[in-house]
DRENMI-645864 format. One line per field, with one value per residue (C-alpha): residue number from 0; residue in three letters; chain; x, y, z. Coordinates in nm, 3 decimals, decimal comma. Last residue first. Layout:
! residues N
pos = (NUM | ...)
code = (ALA | ...)
unit = (A | ...)
east = (X | ...)
north = (Y | ...)
up = (Z | ...)
***
This chain:
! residues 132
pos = (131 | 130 | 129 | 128 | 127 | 126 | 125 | 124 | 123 | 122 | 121 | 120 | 119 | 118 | 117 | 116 | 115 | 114 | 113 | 112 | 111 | 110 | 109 | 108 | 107 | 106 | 105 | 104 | 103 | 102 | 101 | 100 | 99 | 98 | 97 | 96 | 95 | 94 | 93 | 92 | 91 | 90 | 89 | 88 | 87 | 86 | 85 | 84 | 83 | 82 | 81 | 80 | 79 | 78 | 77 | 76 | 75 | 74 | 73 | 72 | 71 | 70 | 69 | 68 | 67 | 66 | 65 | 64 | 63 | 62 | 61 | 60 | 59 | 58 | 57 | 56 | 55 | 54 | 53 | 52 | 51 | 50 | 49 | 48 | 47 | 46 | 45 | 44 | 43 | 42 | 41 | 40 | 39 | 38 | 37 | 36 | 35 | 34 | 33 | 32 | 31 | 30 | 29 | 28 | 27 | 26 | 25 | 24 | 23 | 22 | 21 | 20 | 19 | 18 | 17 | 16 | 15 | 14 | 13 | 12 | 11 | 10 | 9 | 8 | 7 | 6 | 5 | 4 | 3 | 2 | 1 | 0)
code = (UNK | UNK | UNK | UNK | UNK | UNK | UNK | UNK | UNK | UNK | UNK | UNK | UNK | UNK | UNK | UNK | UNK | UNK | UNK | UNK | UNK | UNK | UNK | UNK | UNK | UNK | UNK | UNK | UNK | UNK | UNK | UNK | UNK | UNK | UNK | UNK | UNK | UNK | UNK | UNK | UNK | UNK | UNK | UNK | UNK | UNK | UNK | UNK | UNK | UNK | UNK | UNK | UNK | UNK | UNK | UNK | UNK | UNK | UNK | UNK | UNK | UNK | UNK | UNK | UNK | UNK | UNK | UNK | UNK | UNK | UNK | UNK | UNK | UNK | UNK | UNK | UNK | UNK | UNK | UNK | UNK | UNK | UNK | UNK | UNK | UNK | UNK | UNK | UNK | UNK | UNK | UNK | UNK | UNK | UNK | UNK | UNK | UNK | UNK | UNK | UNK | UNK | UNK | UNK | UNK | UNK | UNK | UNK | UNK | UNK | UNK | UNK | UNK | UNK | UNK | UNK | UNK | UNK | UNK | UNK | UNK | UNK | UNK | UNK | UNK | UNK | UNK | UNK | UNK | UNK | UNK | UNK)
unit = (A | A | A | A | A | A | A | A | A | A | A | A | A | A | A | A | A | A | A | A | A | A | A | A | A | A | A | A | A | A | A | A | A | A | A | A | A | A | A | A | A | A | A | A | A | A | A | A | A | A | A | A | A | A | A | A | A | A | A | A | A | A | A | A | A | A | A | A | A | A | A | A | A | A | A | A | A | A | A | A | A | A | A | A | A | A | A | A | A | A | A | A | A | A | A | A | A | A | A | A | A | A | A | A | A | A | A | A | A | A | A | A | A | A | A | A | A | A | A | A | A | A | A | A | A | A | A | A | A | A | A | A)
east = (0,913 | 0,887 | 0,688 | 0,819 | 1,169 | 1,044 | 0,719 | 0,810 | 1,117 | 0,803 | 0,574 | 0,877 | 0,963 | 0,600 | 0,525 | 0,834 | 0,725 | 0,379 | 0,482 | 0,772 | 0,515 | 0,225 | 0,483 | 0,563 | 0,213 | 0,049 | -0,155 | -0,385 | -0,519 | -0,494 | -0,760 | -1,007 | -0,903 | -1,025 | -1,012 | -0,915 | -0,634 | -0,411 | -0,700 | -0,590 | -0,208 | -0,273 | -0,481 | -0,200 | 0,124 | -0,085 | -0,163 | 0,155 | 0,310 | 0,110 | 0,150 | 0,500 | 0,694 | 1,003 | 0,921 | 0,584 | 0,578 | 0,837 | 0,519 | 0,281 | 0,490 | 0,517 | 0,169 | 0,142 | 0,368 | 0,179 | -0,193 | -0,042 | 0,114 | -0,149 | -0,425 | -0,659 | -0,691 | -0,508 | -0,235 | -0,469 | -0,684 | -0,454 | -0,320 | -0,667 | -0,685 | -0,373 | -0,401 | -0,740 | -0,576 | -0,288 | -0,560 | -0,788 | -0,473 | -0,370 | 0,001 | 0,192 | 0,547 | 0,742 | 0,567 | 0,741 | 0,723 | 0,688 | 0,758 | 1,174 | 1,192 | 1,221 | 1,514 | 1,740 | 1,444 | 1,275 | 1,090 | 0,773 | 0,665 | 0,377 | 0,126 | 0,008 | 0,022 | -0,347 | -0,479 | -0,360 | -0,445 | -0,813 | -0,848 | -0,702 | -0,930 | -1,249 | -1,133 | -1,126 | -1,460 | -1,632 | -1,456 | -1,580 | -1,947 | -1,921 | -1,843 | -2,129)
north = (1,679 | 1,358 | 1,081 | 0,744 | 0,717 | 1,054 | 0,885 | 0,566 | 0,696 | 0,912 | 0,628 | 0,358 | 0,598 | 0,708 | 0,347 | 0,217 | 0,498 | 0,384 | 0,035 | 0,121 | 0,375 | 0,080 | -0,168 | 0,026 | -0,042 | 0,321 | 0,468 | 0,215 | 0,022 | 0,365 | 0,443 | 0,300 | 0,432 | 0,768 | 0,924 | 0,745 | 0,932 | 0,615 | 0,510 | 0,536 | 0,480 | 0,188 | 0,035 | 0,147 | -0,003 | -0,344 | -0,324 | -0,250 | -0,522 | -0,799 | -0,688 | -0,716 | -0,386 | -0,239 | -0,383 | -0,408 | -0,026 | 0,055 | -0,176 | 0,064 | 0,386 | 0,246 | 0,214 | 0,564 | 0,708 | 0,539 | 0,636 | 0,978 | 1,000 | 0,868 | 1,097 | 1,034 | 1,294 | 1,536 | 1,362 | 1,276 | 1,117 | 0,913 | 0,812 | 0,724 | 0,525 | 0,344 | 0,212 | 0,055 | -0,094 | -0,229 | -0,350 | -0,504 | -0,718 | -0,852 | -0,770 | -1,045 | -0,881 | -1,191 | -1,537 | -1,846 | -2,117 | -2,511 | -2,778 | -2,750 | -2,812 | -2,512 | -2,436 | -2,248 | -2,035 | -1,977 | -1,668 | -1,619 | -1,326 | -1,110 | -0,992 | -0,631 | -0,513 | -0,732 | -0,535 | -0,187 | -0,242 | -0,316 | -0,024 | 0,236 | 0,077 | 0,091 | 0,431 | 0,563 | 0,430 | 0,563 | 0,882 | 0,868 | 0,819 | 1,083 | 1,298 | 1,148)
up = (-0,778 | -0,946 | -0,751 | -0,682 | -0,474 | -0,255 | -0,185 | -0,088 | 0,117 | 0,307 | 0,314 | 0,440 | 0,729 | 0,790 | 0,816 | 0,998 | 1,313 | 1,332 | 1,378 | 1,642 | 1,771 | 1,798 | 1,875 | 2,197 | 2,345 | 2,464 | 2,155 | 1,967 | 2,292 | 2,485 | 2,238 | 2,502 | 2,822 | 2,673 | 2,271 | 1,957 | 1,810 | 1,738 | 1,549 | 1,210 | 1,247 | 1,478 | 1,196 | 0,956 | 1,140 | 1,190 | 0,820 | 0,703 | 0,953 | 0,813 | 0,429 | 0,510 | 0,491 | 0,319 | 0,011 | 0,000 | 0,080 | -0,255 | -0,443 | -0,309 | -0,412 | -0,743 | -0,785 | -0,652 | -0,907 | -1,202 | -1,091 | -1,058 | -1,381 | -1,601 | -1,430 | -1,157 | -0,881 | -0,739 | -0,512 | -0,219 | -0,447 | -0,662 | -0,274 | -0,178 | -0,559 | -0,485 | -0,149 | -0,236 | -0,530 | -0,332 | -0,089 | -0,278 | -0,445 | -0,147 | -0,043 | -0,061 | -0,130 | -0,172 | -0,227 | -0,110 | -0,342 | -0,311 | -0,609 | -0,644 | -0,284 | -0,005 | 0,198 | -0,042 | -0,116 | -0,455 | -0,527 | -0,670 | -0,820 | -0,758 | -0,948 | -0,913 | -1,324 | -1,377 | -1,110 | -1,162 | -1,521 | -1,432 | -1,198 | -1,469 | -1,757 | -1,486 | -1,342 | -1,753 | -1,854 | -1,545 | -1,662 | -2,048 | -1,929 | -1,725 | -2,004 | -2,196)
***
């Protein structure tokens, strides 16, 4: 039954999460009345994907966690687009890919400029969302 209650709990947590991740659009001088420009476009699968490693990492599910690390998802969207976040994270994962072959990851300059705005934007994430 206790399980029961848990499966419960990810499924209410994972539904908020996805009906709290819309974005708002925002008009531009440029654009007509008709057209909008979404800000912070971050797929859905990934903000929750995001969220439940960073649940994880912070001890596991409870109200406070999943709360901090939504914010610290939407502080990312922010300070990234959901193109450079995901650029900065594959060369983040496989920066430590060994031979010729992880040169790919480790030698352009983007991949440290990349790198380098992700652990920026994580750490000012982090300090902004969770309560030390």
């Amino acid at each position: 039954m206790n399980q029961f209650y848990r499966s419960a709990t990810l499924i209410i947590t994972v539904s908020a999460l996805l009906s709290g991740c819309s974005t708002t659009p925002e008009k531009t001088a440029d654009t007509a009345e008709t057209s909008t420009v979404l800000v912070n476009d971050y797929p859905t699968r990934d903000r929750v994907e995001y969220v439940l490693n960073c649940v994880a990492k912070h001890g596991g599910l409870s109200y406070i966690n999943q709360y901090a690390c939504g914010c610290k998802v939407d502080k990312l969207a922010e300070q990234l687009s959901f193109k450079e976040y995901d650029e900065a994270r594959t060369f983040t994962q496989l920066y430590s890919t060994p031979g010729e072959k992880g040169g790919v990851f480790r030698d352009p300059k983007q991949s440290k400029t990349l790198r380098d705005r992700l652990k920026e934007a994580e750490a000012a994430a982090e300090k902004a969302c969770f309560v030390k």
